[in-house]
KOLMAR-573425 format. One record per atom (N, C-alpha, C, O, CB): residue in three letters; x, y, z. Coordinates in steps of 0.2 Angstrom, whole numbers, plus 5000, padded with zeros to 4 digits. Glycine has a CB too. Example, Ala and Ser with C-alpha at 12.3 -4.5 7.8 and 13.67 -1.06 7.14 Angstrom:
2
ALA506649725039/ALA506249785039/ALA506649845039/ALA507149835042/ALA505749785045/SER506449895035/SER506849955036/SER506450005039/SER506750065040/SER507049975029/
This chain:
81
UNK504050525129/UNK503650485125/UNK503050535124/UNK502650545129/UNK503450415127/UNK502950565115/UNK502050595117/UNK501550555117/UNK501750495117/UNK501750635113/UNK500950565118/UNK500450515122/UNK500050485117/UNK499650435119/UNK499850545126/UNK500250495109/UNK500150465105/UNK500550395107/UNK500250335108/UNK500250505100/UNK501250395106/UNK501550355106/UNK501350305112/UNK501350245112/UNK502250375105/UNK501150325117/UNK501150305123/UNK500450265124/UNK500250215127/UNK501250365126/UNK500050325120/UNK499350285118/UNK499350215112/UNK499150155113/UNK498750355114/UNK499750225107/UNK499850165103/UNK500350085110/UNK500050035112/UNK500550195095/UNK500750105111/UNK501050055117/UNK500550015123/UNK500749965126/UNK501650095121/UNK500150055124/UNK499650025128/UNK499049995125/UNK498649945127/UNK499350085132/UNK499050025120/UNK498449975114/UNK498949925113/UNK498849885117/UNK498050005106/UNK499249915110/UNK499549845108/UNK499649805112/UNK499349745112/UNK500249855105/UNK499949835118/UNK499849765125/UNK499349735125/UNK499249675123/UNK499849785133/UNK498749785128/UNK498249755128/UNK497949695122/UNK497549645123/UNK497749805130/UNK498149725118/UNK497949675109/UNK498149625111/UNK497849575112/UNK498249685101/UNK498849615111/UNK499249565111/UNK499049515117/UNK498949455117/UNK499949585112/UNK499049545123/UNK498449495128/UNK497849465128/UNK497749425132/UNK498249515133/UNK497449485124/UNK496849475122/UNK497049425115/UNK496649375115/UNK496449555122/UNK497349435112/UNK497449365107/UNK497749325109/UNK497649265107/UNK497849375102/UNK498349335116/UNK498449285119/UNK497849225121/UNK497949155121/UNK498749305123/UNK497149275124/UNK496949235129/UNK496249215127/UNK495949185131/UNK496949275134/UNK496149235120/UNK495849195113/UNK496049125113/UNK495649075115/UNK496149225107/UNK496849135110/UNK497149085107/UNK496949015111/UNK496848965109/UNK497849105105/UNK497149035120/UNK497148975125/UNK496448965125/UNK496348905125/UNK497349005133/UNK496148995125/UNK495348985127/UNK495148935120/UNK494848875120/UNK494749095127/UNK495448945114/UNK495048915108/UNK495448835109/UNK495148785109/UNK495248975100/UNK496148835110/UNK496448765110/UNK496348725117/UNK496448665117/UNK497148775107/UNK496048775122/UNK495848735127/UNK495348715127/UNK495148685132/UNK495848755131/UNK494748725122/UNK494248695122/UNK494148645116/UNK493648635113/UNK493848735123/UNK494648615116/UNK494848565112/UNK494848495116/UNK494748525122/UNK495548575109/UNK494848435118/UNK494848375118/UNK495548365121/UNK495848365126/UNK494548345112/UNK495748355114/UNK496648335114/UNK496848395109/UNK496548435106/UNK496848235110/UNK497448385109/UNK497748435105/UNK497948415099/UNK498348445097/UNK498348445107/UNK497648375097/UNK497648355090/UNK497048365087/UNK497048385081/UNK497748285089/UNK496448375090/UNK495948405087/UNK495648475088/UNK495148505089/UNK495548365088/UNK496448505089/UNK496248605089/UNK496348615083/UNK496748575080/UNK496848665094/UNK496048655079/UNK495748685072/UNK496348765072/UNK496248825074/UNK494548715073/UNK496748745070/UNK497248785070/UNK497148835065/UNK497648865065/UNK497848755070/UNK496648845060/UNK496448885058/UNK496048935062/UNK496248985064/UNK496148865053/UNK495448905064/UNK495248925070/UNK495348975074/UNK495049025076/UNK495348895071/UNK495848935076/UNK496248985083/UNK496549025079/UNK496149065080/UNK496948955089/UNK496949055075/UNK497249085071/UNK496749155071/UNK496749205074/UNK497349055064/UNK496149125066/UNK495849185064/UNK495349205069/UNK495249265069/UNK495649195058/UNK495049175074/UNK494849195081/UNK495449255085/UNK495249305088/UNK494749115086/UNK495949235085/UNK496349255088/UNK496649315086/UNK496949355089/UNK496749225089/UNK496449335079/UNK496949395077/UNK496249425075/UNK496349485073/UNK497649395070/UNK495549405074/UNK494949445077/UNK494849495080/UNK494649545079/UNK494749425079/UNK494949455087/UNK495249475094/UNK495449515093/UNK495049565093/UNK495749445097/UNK496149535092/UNK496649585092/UNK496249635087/UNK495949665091/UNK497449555091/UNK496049645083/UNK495849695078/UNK495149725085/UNK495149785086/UNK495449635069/UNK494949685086/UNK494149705090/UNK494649745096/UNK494349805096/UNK493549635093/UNK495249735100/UNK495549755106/UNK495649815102/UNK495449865104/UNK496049715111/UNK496049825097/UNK496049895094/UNK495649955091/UNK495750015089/UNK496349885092/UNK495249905090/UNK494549945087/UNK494449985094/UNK494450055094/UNK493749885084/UNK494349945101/UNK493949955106/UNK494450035110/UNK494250085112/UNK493949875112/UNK495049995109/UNK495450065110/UNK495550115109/UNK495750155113/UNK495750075108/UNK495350115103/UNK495350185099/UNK494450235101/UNK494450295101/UNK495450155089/UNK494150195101/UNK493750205103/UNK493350225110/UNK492850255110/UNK493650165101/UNK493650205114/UNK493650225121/UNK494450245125/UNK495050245124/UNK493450155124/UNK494150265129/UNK495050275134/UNK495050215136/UNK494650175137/UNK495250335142/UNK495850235136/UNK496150185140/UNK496350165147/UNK496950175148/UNK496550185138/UNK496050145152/UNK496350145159/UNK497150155159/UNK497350195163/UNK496150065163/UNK497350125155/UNK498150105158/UNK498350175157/UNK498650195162/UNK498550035154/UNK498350215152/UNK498650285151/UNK498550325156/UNK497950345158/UNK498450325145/UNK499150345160/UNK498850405165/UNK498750445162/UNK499250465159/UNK499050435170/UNK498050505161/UNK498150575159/UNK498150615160/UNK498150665157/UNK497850605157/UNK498450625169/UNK498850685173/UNK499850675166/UNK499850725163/UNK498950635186/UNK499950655166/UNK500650615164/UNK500750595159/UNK500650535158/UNK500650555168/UNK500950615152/UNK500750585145/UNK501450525144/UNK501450475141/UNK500650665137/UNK501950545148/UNK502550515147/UNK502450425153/UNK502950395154/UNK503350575150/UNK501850415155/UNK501850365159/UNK501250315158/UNK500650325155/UNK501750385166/UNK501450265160/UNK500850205155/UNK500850155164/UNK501350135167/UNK501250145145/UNK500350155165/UNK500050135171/UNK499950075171/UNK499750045166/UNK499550155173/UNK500150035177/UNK500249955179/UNK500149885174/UNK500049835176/UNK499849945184/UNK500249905167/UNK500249855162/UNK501049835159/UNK501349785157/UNK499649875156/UNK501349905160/UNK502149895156/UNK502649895159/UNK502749935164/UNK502249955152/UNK503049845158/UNK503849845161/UNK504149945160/UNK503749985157/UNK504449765154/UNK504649955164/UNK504750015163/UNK505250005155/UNK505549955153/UNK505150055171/UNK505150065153/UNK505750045146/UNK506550005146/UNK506950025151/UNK505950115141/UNK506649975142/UNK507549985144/UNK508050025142/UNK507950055136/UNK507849925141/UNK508450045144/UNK508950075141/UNK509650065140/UNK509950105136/UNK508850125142/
């Protein structure tokens, strides 16, 4: 994998975690679950993710080793094959 690719796979995780943990945070502070604002959480949530990749691109990434361009550090299952 070049470290492009490798760099994109480690930003997406982390996006995707970070929208995950949006999305919980926004419908957990709801009452009952009938009064979560499912618009709301939507676009809070994919905010989120835009800002974790803005942040990405912007800074390094912990999780990329850069001894290692073919290795992505303790956030990723190993690939399947």
């Amino acid at each position: 994998m070049n470290s492009l690719s490798t760099f994109a796979r480690a930003a997406l995780v982390r996006a995707l975690r970070t929208v995950a943990q949006t999305a919980t945070a926004l419908i957990g502070s709801a009452v009952v679950i009938s009064e979560v604002s499912w618009e709301i959480v939507a676009s809070g949530s994919v905010l989120a993710g835009i800002l974790s990749i803005l942040t990405s691109i912007a800074t390094d990434l912990p999780e990329v080793d850069e001894d290692d361009d073919d290795e992505v550090v303790s956030i990723l299952p190993p690939p399947s094959s």
